[in-house]
C-alpha beads as a LAMMPS data file, in Angstrom:
LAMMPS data file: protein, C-alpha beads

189 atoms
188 bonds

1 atom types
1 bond types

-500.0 500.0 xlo xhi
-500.0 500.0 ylo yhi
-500.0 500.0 zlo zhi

Masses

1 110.0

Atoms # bond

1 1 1 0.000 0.000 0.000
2 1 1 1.875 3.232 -1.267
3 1 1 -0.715 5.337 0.420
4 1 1 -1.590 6.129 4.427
5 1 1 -5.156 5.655 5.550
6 1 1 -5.708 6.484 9.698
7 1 1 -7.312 3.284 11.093
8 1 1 -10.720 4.953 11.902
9 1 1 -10.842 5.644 7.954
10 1 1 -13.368 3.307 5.697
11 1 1 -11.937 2.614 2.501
12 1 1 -14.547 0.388 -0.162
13 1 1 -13.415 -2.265 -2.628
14 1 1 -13.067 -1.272 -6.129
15 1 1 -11.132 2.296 -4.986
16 1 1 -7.838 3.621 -6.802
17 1 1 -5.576 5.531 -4.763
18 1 1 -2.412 6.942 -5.243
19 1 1 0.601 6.891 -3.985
20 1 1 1.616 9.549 -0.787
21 1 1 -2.452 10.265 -0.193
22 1 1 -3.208 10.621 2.913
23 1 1 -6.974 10.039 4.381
24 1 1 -7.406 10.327 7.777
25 1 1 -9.815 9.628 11.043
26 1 1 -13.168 8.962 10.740
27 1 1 -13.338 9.431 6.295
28 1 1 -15.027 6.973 4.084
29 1 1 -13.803 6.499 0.427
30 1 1 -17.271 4.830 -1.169
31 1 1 -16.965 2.316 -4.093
32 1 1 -15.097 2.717 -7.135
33 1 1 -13.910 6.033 -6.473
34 1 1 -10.469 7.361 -8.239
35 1 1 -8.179 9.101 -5.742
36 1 1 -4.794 10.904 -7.720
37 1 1 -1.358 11.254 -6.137
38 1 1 -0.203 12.712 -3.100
39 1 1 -4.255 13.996 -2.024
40 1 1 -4.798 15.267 1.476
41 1 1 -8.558 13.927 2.424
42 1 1 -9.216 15.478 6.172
43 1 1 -11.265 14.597 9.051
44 1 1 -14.363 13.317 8.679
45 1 1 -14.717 13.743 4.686
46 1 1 -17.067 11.421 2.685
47 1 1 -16.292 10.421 -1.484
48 1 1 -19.392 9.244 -2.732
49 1 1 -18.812 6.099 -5.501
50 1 1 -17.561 7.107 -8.786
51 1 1 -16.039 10.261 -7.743
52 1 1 -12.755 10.854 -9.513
53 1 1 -10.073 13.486 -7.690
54 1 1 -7.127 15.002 -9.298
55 1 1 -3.247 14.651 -8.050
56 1 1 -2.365 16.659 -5.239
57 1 1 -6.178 17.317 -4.061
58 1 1 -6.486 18.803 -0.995
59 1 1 -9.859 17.817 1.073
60 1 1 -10.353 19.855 4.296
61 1 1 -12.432 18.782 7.329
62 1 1 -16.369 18.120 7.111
63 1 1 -16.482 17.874 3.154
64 1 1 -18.645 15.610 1.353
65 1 1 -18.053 15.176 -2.387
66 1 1 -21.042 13.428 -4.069
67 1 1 -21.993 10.905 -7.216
68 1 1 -21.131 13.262 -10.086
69 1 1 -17.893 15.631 -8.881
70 1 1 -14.774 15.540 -10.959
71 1 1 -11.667 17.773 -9.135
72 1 1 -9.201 18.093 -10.989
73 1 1 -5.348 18.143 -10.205
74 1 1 -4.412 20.763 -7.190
75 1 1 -8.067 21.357 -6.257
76 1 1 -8.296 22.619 -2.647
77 1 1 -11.578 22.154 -0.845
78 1 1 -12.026 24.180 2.270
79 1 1 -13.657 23.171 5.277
80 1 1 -16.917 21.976 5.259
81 1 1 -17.657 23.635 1.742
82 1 1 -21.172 21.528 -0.341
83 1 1 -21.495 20.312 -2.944
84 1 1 -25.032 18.878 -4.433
85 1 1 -25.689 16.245 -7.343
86 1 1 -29.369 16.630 -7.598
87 1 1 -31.256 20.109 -8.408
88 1 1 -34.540 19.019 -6.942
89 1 1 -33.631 16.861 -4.220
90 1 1 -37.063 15.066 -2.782
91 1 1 -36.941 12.142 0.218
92 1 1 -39.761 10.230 -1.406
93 1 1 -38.492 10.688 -4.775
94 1 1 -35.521 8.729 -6.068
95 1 1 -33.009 10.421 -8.162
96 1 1 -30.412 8.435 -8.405
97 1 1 -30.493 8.038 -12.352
98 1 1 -30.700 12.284 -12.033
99 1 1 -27.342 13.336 -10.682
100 1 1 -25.908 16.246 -12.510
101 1 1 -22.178 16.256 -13.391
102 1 1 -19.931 19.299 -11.909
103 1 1 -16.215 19.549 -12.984
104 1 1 -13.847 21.813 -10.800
105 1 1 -10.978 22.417 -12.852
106 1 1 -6.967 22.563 -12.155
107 1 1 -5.927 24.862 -9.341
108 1 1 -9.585 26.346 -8.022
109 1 1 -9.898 26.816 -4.446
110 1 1 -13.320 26.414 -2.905
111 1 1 -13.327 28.698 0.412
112 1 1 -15.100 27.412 3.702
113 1 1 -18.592 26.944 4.084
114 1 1 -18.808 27.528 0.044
115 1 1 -22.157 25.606 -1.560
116 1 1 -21.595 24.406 -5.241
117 1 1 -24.726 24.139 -6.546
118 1 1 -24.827 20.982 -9.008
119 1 1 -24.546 21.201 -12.293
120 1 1 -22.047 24.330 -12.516
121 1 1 -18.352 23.813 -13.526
122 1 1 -15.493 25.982 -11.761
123 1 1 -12.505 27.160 -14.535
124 1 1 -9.391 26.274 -13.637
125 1 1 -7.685 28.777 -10.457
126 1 1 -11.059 30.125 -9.683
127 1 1 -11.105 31.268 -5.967
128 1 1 -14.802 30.869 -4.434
129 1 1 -14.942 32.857 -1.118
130 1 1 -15.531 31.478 1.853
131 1 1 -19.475 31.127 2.563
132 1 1 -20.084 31.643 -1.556
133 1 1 -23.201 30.076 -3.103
134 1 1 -22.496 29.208 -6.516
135 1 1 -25.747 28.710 -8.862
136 1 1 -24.000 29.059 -12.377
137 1 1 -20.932 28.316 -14.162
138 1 1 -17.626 29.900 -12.872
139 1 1 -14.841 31.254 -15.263
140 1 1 -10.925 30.737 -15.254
141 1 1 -9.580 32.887 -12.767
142 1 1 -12.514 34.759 -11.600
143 1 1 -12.836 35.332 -8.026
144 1 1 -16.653 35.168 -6.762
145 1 1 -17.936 35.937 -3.464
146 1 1 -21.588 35.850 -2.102
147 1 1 -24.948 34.511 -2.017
148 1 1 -25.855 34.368 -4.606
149 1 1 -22.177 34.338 -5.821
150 1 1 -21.478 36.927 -7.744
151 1 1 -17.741 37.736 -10.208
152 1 1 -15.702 40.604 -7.612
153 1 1 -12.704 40.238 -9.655
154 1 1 -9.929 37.903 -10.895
155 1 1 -6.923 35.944 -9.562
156 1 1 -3.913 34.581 -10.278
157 1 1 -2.604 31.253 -9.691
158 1 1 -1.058 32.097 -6.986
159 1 1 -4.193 33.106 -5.096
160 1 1 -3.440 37.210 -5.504
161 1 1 -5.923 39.755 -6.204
162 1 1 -5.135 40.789 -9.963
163 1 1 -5.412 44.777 -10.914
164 1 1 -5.356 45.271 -14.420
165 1 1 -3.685 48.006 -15.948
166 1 1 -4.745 50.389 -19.076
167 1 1 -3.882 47.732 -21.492
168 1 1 -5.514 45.120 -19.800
169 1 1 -2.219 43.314 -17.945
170 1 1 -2.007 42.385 -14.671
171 1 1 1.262 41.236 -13.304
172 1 1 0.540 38.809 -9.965
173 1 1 2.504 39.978 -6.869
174 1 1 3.953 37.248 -5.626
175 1 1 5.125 35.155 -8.935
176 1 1 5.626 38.213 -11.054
177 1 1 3.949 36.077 -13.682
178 1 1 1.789 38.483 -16.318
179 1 1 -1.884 37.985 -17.378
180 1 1 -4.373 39.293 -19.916
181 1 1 -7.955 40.225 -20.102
182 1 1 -8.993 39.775 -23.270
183 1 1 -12.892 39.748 -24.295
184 1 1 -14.294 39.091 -20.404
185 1 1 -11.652 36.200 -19.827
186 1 1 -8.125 36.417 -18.325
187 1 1 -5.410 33.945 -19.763
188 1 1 -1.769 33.471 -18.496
189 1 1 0.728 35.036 -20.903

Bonds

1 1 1 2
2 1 2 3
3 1 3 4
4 1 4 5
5 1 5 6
6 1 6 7
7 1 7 8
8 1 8 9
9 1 9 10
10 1 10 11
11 1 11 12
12 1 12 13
13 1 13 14
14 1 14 15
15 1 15 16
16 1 16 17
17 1 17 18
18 1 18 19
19 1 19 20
20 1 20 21
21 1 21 22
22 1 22 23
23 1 23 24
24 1 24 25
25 1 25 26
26 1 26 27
27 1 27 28
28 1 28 29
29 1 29 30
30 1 30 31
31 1 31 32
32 1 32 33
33 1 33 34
34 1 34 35
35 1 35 36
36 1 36 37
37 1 37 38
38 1 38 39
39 1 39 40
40 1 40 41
41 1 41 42
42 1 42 43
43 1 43 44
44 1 44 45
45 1 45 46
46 1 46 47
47 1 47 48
48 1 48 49
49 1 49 50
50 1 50 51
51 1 51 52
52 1 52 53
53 1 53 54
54 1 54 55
55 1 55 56
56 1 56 57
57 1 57 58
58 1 58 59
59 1 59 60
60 1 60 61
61 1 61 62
62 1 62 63
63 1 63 64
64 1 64 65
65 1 65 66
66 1 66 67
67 1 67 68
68 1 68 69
69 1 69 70
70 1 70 71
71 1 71 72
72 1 72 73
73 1 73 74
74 1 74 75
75 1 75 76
76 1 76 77
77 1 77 78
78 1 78 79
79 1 79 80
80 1 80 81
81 1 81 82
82 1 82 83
83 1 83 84
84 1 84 85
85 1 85 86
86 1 86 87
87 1 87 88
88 1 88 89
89 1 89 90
90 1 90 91
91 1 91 92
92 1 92 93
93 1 93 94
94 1 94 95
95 1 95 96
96 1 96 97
97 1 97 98
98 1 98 99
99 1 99 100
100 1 100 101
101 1 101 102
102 1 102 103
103 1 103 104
104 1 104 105
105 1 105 106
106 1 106 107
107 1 107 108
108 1 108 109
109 1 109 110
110 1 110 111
111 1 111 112
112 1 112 113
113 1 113 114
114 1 114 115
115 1 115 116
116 1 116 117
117 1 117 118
118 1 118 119
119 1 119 120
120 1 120 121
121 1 121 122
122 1 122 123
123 1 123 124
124 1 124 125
125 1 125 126
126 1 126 127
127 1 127 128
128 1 128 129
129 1 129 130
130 1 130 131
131 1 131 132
132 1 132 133
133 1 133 134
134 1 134 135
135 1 135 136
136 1 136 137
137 1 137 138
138 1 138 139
139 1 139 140
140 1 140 141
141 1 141 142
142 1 142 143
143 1 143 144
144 1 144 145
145 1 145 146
146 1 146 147
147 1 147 148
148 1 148 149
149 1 149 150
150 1 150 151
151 1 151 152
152 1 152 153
153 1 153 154
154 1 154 155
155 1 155 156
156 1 156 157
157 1 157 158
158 1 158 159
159 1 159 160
160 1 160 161
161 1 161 162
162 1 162 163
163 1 163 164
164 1 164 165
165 1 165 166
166 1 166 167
167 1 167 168
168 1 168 169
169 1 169 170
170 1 170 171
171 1 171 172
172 1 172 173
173 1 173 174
174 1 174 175
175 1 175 176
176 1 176 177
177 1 177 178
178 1 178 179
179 1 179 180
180 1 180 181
181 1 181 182
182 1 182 183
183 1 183 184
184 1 184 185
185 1 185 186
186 1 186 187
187 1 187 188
188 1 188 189
């Protein structure tokens, strides 16, 4: 076993994990679910079956990650941040067959208490704000913050505010690395 799993941890048959993930006390992987290289899965986390996680995913405390989430590689999922796989949830109506697919892209960060509304993808090195309710789709690099969750601004992928400049560059603080606004997007140059 090239991976570390806390004894109070529940792991199902038919689970890939990768080497250097950790999951620790009191999480339960559910069947067939894809774990990447060198994830962090916190206390008390539960990975519904089928859900597939990037390398170097990090899961904090409380988080449950439902039927029909993909992260992809360097996610980071704050502490006890939601997501849903079913828009119309009902006890006496089974919607198994119904759950809607959400993708969170390469390097987003999902803040604390954050709700991801099913069905709505998050663009790669998106920052979601702690307590944000997201009810549509979320572009690259945007930085949204509310409820409902509304676009404040952009960052880079360093997790820096960016402040564009009369030709529409931004240069991030902390890796000096430039970006562009082009057309309501911002792209890496």
């Amino acid at each position: 076993m090239e991976y570390f799993a806390h004894e109070t941890a529940v792991i199902d048959e038919g689970c890939s994990i990768g080497k250097n993930t950790k999951v620790w006390h009191f999480s339960h992987i559910m069947p067939n679910c894809t774990l990447g290289e060198s994830c962090n899965i916190g206390q008390n986390v539960v990975i519904s079956p089928d859900v597939i996680l990037g390398n170097n995913v990090k899961v904090q405390n409380n988080v449950s990650i439902y039927t029909g989430v993909e992260c992809e590689d360097d996610v980071f999922l704050g502490p006890s941040m939601v997501f849903t796989n079913v828009i119309n949830p009902r006890s006496a109506v089974n919607r198994r067959g119904q759950y809607s697919k959400t993708i969170v892209k390469k390097g987003a960060s999902i803040g604390a208490n954050a709700t991801i509304v099913c069905g709505h993808n998050i663009g790669e090195y998106a920052f979601i704000g702690a307590g944000a309710v997201v009810t549509k789709e979320v572009l690259p690099y945007a930085l949204v913050v509310g409820n409902p969750a509304k676009q404040m601004g952009w960052m880079s992928e360093f997790g820096h505010r960016l402040e564009f400049d009369e030709n529409n560059i931004a240069i991030c603080e902390e890796s000096k690395e430039q970006y562009q606004l082009v057309d309501g997007k911002v792209k890496k140059i």
